[in-house]
N, C-alpha and C positions, 0 to 999 in steps of 0.2 A: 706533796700534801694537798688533799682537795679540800675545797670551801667548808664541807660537812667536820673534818676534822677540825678546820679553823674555828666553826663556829663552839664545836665542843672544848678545844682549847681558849674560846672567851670564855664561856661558860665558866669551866674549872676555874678561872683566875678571876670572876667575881664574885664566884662562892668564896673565894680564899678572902678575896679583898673586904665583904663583908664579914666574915669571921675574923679577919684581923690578923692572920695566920702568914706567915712568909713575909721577906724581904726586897725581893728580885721579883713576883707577881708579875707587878706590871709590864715586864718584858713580854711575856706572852700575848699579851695581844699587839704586837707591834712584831711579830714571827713572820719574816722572810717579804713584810712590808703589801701581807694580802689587803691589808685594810684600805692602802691606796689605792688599787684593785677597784675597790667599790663603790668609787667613788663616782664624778658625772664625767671622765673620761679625759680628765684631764693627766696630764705627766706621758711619761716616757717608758719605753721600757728600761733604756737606762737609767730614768730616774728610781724606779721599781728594785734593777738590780741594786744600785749605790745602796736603798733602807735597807735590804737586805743583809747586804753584807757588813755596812753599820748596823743594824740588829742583833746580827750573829756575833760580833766583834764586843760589844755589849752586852750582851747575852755570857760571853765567855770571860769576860774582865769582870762582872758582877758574880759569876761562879768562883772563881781565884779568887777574887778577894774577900767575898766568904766563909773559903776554906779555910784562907790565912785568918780568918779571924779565928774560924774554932781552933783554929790552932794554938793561937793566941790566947783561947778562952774569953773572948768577948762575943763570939757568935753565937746563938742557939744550934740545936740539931736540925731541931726543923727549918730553921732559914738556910743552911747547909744545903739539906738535902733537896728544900725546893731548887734552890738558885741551880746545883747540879742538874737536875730531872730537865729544867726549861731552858741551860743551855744543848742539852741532849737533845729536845725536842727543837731547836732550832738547827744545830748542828744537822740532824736527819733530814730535814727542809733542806737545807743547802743540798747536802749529798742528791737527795732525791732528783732538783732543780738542777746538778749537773750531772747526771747520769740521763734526765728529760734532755737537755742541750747536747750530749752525746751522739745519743742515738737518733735527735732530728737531724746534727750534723751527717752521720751514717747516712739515714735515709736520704739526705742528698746526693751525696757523692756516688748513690747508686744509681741515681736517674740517669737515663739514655742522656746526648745532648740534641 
């Protein structure tokens, strides 16, 4: 996921967070932990992976447990469906981010020595 999508996925979640609208929101801006990224260049790349996969892990236990609510019938639709859509959109970040570590691994292994 590149920067331009990141910044359209802050976008989306504080249009929502001003209308009031959704549950889970604020996960989205905290997606695969780009926001560290932009910072003055502090942290790690393992620090980078650790938010990430703490984000997605959050991302995915704030979707479950809004399912179980509508299940329950104390969750709305809409809180539902966001909470699903933003652990999707986190989940695809991951995927993306290990199919990127895949194929740079490949392009290694291909180098002469």
């Amino acid at each position: 996921m590149n920067i331009k999508a990141m910044d359209a996925a802050n976008a989306y979640s504080n249009a929502l967070k001003n209308q009031g609208i959704g549950s889970g929101t604020d996960k989205i801006d905290g997606i695969s932990g780009i926001s560290s990224l932009r910072g003055d260049g502090e942290g790690t790349f393992s620090d980078v992976l650790k938010a990430a996969i703490s984000n997605t892990s959050d991302a995915v236990s704030v979707s479950a447990n809004t399912g179980i609510g509508a299940l329950n019938g104390s969750a709305d639709l809409v809180d539902v469906v966001t909470s699903v859509q933003n652990a999707e959109i986190v989940l695809q970040s991951v995927v993306a981010v290990r199919d990127k570590v895949i194929s740079a691994y490949q392009d290694i292994i291909k180098m002469p020595i």
